[in-house]
C-alpha positions in Angstrom: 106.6 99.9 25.5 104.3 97.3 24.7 104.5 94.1 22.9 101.1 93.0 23.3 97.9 93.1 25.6 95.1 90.1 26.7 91.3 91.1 28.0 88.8 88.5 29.4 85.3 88.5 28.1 81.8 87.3 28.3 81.4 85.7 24.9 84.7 85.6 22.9 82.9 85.1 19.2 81.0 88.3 19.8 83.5 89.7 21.5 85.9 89.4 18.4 83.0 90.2 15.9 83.2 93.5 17.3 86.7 94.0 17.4 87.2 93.0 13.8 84.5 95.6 12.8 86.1 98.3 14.5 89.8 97.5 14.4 90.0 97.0 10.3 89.3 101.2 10.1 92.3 101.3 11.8 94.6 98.7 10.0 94.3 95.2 12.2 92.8 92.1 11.7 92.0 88.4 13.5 95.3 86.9 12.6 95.1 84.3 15.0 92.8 82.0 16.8 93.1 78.9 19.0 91.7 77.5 22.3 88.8 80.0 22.4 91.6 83.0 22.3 91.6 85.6 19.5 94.4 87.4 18.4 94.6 91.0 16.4 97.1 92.9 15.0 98.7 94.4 11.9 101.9 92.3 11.3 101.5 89.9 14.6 98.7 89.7 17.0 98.8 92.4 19.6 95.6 92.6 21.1 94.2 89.5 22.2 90.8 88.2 23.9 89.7 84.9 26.1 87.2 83.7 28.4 86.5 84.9 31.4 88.5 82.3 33.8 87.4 83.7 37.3 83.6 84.3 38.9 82.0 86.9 38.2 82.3 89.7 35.9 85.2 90.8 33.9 86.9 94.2 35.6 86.6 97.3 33.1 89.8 98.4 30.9 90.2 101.1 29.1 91.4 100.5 25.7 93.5 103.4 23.6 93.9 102.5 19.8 96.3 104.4 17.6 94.7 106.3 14.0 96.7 107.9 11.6 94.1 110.4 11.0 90.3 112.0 12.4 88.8 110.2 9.6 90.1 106.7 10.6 88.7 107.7 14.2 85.5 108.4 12.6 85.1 105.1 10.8 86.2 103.1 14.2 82.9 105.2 15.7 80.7 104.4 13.0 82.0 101.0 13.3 81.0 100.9 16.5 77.3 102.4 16.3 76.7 99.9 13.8 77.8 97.4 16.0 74.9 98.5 18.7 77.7 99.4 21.8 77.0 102.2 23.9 78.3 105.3 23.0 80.2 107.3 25.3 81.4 110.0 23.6 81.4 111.1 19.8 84.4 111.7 18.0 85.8 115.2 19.1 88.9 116.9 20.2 89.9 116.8 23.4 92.5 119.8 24.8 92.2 118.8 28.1 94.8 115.7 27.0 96.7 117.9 24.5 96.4 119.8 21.8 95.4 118.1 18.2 94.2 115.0 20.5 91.0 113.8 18.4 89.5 110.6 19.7 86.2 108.5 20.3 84.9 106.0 23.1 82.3 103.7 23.0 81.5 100.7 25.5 82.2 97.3 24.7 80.3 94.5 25.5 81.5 93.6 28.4 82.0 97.3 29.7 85.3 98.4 28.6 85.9 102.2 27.6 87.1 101.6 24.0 89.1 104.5 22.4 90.3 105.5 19.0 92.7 108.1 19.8 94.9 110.3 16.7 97.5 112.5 18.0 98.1 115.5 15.8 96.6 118.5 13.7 94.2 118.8 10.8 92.8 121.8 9.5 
């Protein structure tokens, strides 16, 4: 349904650091960059960040990214602990959603509940 999706943050370079650390596990990239804004994506940018343009601070989102597997979700967590965001919850399966739904969320650093999210079963 989506074509592509824009957050504000605090600090764009660190901002992006952090999102190229954790998005490669899962198959994207920077693939654009211009006027502060940073683009990501696997074949065009999707997911893209800027400044914060308004007072105070940027309002939380909750961010759901796609892995084709548990063990991708598993590298975008340890991607994240490396990268010294708060956890909030380790990599498990979560019923309550559905069955097979495996994912992980962290927060970013501007307080965004960042999710790595694969939808199926693996023994």
């Amino acid at each position: 349904m989506l074509d592509h999706v824009g957050i504000q943050v605090r600090d764009v370079a660190a901002s992006a650091a952090f999102y190229e650390a954790v998005l490669a596990p899962l198959g994207s990239k920077r693939m654009m960059e211009f006027e502060n804004v940073v683009g990501f994506g696997r074949d065009h940018p999707q997911f893209w960040l800027g400044p914060v343009t308004a007072d105070g601070a940027p309002r939380e989102n909750h961010l759901a990214f796609t892995a084709p597997d548990r063990a991708t979700v598993d590298a975008f967590y340890a991607a994240a602990v490396a990268a010294g965001v708060e956890v909030l919850h380790e990599p498990k399966e979560w019923p309550i959603y559905h069955p097979g739904y495996y994912g992980a969320f962290v927060r970013d650093f501007d307080g965004n509940n960042v999710e790595a999210v694969y939808h199926g079963s693996e023994a």
